[in-house]
MARMARDREN-849593 format. One line per field, with one value per residue: x, y, z of N, C-alpha, C in turn; residue number from 1; chain. Coordinates in steps of 0.001 Angstrom, whole numbers, always signed. Example, Ala and Ser with C-alpha at 12.3 -4.5 7.8 and 13.67 -1.06 7.14 Angstrom:
REM MARMARDREN-849593
n_u <- (+13190  +12850)
n_v <- (-5690  -2250)
n_w <- (+7800  +7080)
ca_u <- (+12300  +13670)
ca_v <- (-4500  -1060)
ca_w <- (+7800  +7140)
c_u <- (+13200  +12900)
c_v <- (-3300  +30)
c_w <- (+7800  +7870)
i <- (1  2)
ch <- (A  A)
//
This chain:
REM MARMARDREN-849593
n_u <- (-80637  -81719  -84099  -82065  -82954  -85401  -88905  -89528  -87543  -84912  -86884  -87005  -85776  -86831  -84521  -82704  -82636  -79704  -76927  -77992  -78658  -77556  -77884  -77461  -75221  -76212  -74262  -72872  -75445  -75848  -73788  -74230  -76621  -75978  -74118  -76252  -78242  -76658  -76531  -79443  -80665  -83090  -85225  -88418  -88237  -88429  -88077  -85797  -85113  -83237  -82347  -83561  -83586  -83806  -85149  -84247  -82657  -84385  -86841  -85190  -85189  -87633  -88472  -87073  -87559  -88495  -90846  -91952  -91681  -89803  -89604  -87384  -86836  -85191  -85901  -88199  -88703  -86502  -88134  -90322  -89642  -88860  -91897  -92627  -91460  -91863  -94619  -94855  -93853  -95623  -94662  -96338  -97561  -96522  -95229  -94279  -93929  -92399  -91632  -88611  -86280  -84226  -82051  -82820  -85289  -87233  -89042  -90367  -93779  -96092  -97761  -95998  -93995  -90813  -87193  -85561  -83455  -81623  -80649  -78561  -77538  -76201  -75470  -72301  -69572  -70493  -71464  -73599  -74213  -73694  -75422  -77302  -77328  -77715  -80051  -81866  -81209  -81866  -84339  -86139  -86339  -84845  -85018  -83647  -80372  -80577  -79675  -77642  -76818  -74005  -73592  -71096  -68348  -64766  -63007  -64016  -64821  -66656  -68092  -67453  -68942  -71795  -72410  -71322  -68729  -68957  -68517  -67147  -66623  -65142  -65828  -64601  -64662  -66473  -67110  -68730  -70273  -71453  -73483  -73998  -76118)
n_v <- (+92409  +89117  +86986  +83932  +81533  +79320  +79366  +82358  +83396  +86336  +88078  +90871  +91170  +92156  +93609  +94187  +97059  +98727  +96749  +94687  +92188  +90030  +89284  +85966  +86688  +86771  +85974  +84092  +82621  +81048  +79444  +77803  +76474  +75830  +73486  +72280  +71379  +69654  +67382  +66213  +67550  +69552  +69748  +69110  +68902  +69017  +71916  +73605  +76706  +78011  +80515  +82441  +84985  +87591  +85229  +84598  +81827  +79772  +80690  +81176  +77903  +77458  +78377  +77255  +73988  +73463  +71451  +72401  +74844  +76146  +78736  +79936  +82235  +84118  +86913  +89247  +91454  +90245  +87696  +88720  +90229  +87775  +86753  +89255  +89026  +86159  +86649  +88420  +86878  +85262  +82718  +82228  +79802  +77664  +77685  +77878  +80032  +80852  +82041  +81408  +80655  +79131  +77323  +76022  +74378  +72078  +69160  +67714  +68413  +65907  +66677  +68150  +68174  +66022  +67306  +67489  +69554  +71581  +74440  +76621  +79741  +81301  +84144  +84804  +83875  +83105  +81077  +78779  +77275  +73893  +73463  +74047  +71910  +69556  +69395  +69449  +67000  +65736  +66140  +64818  +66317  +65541  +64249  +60827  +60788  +63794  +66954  +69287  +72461  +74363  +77391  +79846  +81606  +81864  +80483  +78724  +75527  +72791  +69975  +66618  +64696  +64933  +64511  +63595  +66027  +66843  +68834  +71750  +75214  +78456  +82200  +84972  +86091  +84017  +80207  +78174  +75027  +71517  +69010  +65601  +64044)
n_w <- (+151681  +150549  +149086  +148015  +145860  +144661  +144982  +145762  +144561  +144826  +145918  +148152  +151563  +155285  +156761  +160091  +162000  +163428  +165235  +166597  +165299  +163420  +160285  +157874  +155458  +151619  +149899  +151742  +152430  +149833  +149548  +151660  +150922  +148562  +149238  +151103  +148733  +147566  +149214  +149366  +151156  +151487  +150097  +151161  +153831  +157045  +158767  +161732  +162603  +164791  +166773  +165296  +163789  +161236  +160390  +157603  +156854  +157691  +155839  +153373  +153135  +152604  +150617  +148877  +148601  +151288  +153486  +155837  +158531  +161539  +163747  +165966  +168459  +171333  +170909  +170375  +168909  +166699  +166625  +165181  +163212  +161449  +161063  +159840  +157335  +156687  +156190  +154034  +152026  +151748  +152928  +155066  +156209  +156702  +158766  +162130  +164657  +167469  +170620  +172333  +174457  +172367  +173612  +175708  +175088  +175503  +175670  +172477  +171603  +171213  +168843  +167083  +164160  +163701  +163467  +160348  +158940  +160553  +161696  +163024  +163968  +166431  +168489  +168571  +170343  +172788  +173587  +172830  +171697  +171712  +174554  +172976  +171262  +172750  +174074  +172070  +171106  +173713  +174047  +171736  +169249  +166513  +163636  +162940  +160421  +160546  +159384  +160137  +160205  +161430  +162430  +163346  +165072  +163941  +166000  +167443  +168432  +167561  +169717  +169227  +170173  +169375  +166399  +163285  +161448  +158573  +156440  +156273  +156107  +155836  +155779  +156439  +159179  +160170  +160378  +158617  +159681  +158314  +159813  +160394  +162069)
ca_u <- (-80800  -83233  -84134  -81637  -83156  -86519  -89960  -89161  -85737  -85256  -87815  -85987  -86033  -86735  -83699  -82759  -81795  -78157  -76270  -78114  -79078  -76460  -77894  -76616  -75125  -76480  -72930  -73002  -76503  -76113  -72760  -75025  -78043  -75705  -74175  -77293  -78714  -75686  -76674  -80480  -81262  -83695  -86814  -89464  -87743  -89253  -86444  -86044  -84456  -82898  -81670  -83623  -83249  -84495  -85621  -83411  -82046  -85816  -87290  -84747  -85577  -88959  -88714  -86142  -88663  -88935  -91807  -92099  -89953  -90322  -88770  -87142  -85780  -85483  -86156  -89265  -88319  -86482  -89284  -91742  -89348  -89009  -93096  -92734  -90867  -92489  -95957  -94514  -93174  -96794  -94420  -96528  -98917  -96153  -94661  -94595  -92686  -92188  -90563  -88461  -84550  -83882  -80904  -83965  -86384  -87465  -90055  -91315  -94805  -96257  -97919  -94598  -92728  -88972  -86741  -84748  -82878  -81535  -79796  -78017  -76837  -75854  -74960  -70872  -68859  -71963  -71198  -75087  -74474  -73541  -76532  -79044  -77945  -78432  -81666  -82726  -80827  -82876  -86229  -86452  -86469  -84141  -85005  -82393  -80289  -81076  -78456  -77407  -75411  -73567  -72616  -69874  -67197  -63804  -62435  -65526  -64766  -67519  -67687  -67457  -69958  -73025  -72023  -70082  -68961  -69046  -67827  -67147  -65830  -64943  -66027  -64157  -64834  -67586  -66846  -70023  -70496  -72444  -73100  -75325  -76705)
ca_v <- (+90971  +89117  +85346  +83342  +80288  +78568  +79819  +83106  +83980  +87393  +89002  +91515  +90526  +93288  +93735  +95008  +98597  +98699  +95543  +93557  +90466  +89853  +87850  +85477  +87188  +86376  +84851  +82818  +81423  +80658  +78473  +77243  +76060  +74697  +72193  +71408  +70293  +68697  +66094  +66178  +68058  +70611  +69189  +68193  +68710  +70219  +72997  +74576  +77911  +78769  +82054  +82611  +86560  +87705  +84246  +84264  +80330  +79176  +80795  +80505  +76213  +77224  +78822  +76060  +73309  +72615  +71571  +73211  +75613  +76116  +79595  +80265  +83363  +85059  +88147  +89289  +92059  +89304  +87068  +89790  +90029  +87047  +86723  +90095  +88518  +84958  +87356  +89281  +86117  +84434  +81354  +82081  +78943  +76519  +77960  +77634  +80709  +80416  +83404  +81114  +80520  +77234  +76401  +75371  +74021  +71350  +68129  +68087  +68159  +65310  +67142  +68982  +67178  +66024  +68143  +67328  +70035  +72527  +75945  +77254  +80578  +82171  +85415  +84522  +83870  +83058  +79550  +78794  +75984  +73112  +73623  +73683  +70525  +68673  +69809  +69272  +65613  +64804  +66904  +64349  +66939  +65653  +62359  +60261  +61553  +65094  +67760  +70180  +73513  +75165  +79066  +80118  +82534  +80901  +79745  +78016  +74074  +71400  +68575  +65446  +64023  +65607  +64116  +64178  +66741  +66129  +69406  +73155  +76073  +79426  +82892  +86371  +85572  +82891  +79218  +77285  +73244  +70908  +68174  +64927  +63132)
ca_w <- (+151720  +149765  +149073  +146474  +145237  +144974  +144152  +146202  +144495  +144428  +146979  +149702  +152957  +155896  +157931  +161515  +162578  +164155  +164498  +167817  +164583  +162237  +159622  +157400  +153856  +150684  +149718  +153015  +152285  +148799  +149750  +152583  +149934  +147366  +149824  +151482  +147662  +147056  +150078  +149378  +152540  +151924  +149638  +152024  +155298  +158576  +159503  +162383  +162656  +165683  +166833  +163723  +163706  +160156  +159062  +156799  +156666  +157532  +154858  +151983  +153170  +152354  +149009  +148453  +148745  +152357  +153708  +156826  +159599  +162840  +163647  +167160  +169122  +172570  +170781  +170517  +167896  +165597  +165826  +164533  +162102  +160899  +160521  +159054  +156154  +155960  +155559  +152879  +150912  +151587  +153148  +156471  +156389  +156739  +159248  +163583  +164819  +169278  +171141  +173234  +174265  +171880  +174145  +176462  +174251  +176490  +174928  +171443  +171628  +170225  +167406  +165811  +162974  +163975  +162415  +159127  +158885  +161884  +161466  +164237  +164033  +167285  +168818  +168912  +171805  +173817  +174488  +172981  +170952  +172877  +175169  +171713  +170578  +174211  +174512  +170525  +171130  +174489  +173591  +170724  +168060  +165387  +162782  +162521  +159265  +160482  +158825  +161567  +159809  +162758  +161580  +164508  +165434  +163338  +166990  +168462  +168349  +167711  +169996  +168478  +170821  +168791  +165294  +162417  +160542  +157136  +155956  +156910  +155011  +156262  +155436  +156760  +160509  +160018  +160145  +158480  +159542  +158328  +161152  +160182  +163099)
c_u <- (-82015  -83072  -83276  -81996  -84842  -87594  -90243  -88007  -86104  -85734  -86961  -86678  -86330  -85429  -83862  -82004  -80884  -77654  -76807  -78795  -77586  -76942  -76741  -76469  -75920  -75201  -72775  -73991  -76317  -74965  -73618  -75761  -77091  -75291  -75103  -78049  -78043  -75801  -77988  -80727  -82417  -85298  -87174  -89259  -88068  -87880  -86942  -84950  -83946  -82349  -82170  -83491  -84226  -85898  -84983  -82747  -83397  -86400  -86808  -84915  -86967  -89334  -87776  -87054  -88971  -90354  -92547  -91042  -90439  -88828  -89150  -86418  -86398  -86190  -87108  -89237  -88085  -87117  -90424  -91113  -89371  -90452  -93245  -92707  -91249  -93891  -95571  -93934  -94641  -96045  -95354  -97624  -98081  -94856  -94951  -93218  -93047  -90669  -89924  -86610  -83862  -82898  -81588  -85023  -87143  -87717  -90315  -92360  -95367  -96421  -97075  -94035  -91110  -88433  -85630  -83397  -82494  -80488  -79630  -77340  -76848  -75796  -73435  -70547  -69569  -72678  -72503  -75423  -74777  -74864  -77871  -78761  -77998  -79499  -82175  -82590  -82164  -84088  -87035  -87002  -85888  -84670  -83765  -81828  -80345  -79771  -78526  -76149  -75309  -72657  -71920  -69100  -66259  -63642  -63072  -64906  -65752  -67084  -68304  -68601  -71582  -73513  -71621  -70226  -68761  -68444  -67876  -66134  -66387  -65220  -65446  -64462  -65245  -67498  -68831  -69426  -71368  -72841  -74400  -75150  -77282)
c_v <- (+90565  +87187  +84833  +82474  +80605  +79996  +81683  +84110  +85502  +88896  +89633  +90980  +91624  +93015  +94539  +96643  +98406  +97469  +94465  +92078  +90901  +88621  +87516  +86143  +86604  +85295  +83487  +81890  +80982  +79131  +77223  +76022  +75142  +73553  +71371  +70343  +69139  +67407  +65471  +66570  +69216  +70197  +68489  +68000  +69708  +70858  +73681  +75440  +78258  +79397  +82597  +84302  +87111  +86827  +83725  +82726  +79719  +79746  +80579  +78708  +76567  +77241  +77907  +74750  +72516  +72514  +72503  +73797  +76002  +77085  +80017  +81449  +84027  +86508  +88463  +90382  +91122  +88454  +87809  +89985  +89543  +86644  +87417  +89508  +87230  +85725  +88046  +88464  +84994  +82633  +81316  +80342  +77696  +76440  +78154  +79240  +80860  +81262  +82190  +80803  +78782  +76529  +75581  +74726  +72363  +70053  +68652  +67641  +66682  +65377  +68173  +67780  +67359  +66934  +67087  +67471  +71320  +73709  +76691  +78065  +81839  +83232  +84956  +84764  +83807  +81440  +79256  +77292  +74476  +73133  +73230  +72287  +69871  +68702  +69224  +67884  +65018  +65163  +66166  +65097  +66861  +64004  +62181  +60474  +62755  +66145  +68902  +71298  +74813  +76901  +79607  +80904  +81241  +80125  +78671  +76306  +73178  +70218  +67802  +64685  +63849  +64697  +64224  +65127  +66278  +67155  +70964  +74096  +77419  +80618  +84220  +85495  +84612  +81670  +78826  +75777  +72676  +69641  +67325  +63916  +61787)
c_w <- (+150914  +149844  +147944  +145839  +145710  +144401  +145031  +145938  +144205  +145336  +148115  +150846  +153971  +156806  +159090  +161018  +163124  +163613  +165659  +166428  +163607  +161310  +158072  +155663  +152816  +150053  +150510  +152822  +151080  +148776  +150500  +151984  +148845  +147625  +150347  +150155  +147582  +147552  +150204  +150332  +152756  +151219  +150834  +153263  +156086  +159068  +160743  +162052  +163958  +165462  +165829  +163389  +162537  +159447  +157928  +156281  +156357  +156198  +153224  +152296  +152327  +150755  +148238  +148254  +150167  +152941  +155111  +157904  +160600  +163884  +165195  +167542  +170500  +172364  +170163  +169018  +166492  +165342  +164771  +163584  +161065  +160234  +159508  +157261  +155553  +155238  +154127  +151596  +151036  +151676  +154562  +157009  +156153  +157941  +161075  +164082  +166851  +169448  +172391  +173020  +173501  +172664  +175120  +175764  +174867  +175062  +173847  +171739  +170622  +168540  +166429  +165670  +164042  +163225  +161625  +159063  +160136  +161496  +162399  +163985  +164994  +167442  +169214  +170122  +173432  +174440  +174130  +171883  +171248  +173497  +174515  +171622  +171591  +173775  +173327  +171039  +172237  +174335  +172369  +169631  +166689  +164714  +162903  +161265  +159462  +159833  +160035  +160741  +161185  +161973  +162957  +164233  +164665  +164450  +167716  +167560  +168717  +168431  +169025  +168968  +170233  +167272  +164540  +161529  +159376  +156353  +156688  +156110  +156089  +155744  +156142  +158109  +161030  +159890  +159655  +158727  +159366  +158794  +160136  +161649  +162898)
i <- (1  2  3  4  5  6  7  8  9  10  11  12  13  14  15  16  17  18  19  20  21  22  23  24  25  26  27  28  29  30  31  32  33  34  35  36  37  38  39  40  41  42  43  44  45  46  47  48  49  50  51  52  53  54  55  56  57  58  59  60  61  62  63  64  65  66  67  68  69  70  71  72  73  74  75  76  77  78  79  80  81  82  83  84  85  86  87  88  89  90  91  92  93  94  95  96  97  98  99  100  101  102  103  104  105  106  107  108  109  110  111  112  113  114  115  116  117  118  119  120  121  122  123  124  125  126  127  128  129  130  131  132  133  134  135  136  137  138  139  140  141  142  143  144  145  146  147  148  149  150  151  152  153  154  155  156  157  158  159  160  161  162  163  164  165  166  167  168  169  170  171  172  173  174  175  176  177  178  179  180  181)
ch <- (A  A  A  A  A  A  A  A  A  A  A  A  A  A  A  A  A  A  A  A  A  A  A  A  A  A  A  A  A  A  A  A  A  A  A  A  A  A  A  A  A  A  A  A  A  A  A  A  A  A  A  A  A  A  A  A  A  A  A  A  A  A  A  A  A  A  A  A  A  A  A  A  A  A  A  A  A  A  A  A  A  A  A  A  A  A  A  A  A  A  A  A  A  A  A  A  A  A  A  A  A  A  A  A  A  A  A  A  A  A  A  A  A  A  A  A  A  A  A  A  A  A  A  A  A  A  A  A  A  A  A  A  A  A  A  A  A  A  A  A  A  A  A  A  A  A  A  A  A  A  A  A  A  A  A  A  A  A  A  A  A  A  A  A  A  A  A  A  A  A  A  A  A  A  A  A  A  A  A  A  A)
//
């Protein structure tokens, strides 16, 4: 894995041992990145990362031109990861990384940015989605406009309740959506 775009393109990424992260392909993110330009969604926008595993989404935002990311996970391993890899791409100084379960993510603190942009990519079939965007919705974590890309098992169905999709394309098992709020 490595970074595709932005002032980072190029640089490997560290991956996991076995298969407990599955991050997102190089193919997958690059599809990911070219729609997000396509809508202006990634210059200058506070991302978060949930489930962020590698880093991988958060940091290609970064080297893309976002302004800041704010990288979440239960796992204490894939967060250290993810630092691992912002340290090693010298994105670490724009970056908030919090070992915690985003499907809980309670209040935004006053002093964190809304988010922009949001990248949700699960552990499948784990019912974990749903739950994030409540919480993001009432925790007042999203601007209005915010882009929301949901990466899912093919079968997993977006409620409508959340906001619209705007588009979604499929990969081998992988549905990507891209939700604006």
């Amino acid at each position: 894995m490595r970074i595709i775009g932005g002032t980072c393109r190029g640089h490997p990424l560290k991956t996991p041992q076995g298969q407990d992260i599955r991050p997102t392909t190089d193919k997958v993110r690059l599809a990911i990145f070219n729609a997000l330009f396509s809508r202006g969604a990634v210059v200058d926008a506070h991302v978060l990362d949930g489930f962020c595993g590698t880093g991988a989404l958060g940091l290609e935002a970064l080297s893309q031109g976002a302004a800041s990311a704010f990288f979440c996970d239960v796992s204490r391993v894939s967060l250290s990861l993810a630092q691992d890899n912002a340290r090693a791409l010298k994105l670490d100084k724009t970056t908030i990384f919090k070992q915690e379960d985003v499907t809980k993510i309670g209040t935004r603190p006053q002093a964190t940015e809304k988010f922009d942009l949001v990248f949700l990519d699960p552990p499948y079939r784990k019912s974990l989605i749903e739950p994030t965007l409540i919480n993001l919705k009432n925790g007042n974590w999203l601007n209005d406009g915010a882009w929301i890309v949901l990466e899912s098992e093919k079968e997993w169905r977006c409620p409508s309740a959340f906001g619209t999709i705007d588009f979604e394309k499929s990969y081998g098992e992988t549905i990507v959506r891209f939700m604006k709020i």
